[in-house]
N, C-alpha and C positions, 0 to 999 in steps of 0.2 A: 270596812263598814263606814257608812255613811249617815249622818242624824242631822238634818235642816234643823235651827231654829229660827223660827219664824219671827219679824218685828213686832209683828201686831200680836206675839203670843206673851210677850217679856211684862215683867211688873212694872206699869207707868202709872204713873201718879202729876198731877197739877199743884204745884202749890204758889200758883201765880207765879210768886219771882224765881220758880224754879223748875222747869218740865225735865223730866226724867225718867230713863226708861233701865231697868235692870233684866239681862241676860240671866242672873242667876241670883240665888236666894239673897236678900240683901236689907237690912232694916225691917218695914212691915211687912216686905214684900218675904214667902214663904213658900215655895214651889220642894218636896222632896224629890221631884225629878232632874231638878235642874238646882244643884247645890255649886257644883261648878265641876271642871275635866280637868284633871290633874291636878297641875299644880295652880292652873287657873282658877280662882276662886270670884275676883269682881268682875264685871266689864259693863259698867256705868253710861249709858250716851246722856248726857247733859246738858242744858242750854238755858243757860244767866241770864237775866233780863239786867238791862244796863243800869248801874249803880246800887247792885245786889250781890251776894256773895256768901259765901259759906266762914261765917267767924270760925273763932281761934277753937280745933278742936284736937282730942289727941288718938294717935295709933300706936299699936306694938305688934313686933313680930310679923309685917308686911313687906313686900316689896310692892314698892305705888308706883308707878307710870301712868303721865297725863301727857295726851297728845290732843292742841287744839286744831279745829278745823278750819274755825272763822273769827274774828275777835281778836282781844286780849284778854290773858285770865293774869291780874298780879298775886303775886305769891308773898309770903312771910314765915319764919317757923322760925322756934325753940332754939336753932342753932345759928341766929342771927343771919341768915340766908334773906334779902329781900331781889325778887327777879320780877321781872313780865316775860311773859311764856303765848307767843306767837304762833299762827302755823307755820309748818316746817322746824317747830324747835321741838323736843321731848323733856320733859322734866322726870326726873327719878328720883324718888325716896324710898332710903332703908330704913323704917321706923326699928327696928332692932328693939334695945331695951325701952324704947320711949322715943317719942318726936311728938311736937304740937305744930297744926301751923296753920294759915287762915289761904283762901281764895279767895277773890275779889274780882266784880268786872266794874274796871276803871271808866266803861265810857258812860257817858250819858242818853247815848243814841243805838247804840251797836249793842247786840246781844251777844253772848259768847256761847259758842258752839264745841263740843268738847266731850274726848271718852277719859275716864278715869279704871283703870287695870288695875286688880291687888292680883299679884300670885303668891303662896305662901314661900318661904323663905329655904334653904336646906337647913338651918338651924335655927333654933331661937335665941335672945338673948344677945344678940351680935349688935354692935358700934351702931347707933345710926350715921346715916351720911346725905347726900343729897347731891345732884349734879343735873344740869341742864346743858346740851347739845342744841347746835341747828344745824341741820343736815342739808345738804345738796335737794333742790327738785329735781336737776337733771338725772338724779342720780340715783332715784325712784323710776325712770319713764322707762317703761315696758322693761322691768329689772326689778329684782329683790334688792333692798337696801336694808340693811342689819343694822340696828337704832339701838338695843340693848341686847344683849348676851351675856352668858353665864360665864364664857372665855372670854370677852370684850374685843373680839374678832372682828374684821374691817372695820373700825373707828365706832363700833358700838360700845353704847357706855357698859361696862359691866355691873351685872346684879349676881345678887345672892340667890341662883338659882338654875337648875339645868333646864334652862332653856332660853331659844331665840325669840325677840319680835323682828318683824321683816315687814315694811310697807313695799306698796309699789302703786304706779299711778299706771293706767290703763287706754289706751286709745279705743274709740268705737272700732270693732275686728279685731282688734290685738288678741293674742295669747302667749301665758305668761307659765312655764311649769317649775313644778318643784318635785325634786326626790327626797322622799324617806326613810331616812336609814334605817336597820330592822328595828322595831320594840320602838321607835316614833310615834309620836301622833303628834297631831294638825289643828288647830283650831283656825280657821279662816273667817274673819269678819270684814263686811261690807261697810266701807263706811262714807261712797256716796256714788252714785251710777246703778249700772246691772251688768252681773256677770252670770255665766253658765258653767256649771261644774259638773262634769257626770250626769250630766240630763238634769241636771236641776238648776234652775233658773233662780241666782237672789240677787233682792234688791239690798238697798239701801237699807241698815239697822239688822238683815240676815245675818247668821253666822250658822257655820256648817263646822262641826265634829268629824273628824277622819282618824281612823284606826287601820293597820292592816291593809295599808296601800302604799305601793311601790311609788309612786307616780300622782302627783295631782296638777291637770292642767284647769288654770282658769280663763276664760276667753270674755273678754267683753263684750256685751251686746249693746251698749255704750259707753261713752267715756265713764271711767268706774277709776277710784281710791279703794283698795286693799290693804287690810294688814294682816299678818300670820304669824303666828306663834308654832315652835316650833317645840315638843314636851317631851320629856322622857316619860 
């Protein structure tokens, strides 16, 4: 089974220094069809206007992953962690019993471009922690590249949770496939070009649900960025 969601269908809101678009239920935003797929619960597309930022605020019981696209986002939290998070870097937080911690865009000119992921945790009540990777480009191009995992398998940072994230960068014509082991599922987002999945065509901000499939190839019908979550 196959369920398109569409960009132009997500919770977006303007709040000047902040446009944002939510995938599934989140803040004001209220959708009971789209609460989230498994264990995926946030998937935030974001974009900072320069010298604006989200202050110090706090979570529990998440696992957070921020992947930016364009920009810098600087970072700070509770556990004396201060980093800048570029593209091609991943930042992970385990808010477990508590974490606090602030985003920032540092520039004055640049805007920052950016999804933010919670998926819920296997347990509650666990250590927080934090960890920030920068991954290979080559090592996305026409290839799945594992960024966080539940086993911390090819140099993905591990999280508290059974499941994979997987980007991969796409050439115009390329095709890119994945196998699903039984009782898998898929969640596939777009996160800039166009690809085709199964006769369905997404763009940029799409994401596509898969259940009950062997097999998903995605073929670019231009240069296209992908990421995949992989769920029990």
């Amino acid at each position: 089974m196959l369920t398109v969601r569409r960009a132009n269908e997500r919770g977006t809101f303007d709040h000047g220094w902040l446009q944002t678009a939510h995938t599934f239920s989140f803040g004001d935003y209220h959708d009971p069809q789209w609460m989230q797929f498994r264990a995926l619960r946030v998937m935030n597309e974001d974009t900072v206007a320069p010298g604006q930022g989200f202050g110090m605020h706090g979570h529990r019981d998440m696992e957070i992953i921020t992947v930016v696209l364009s920009g810098t986002l600087s970072h700070r939290d509770s556990l004396k962690h201060e980093a800048a998070l570029r593209p091609g870097e991943v930042q992970y937080m385990s808010a477990g019993t508590g974490i606090r911690h602030s985003e920032f865009n540092p520039s004055t000119t640049e805007p920052v471009h950016l999804y933010q992921i919670w998926l819920l945790p296997r347990h509650s009540g666990l250590t927080p922690g934090y960890e920030q990777r920068a991954y290979a480009a080559t090592d996305r191009q026409g290839r799945w590249q594992a960024v966080a995992s539940g086993d911390g398998r090819d140099g993905a940072i591990p999280i508290q949770q059974d499941a994979t994230i997987l980007l991969a960068d796409l050439a115009a014509g390329q095709s890119l496939s994945y196998e699903l082991k039984a009782s898998r599922h898929v969640w596939l987002q777009v996160m800039s070009g166009s690809v085709s999945v199964a006769g369905n065509e997404l763009s940029a901000g799409d994401g596509l649900a898969v259940s009950d499939q062997a097999v998903l190839t995605v073929s670019a019908s231009v240069s296209a960025a992908v990421m995949l979550f992989d769920l029990a």
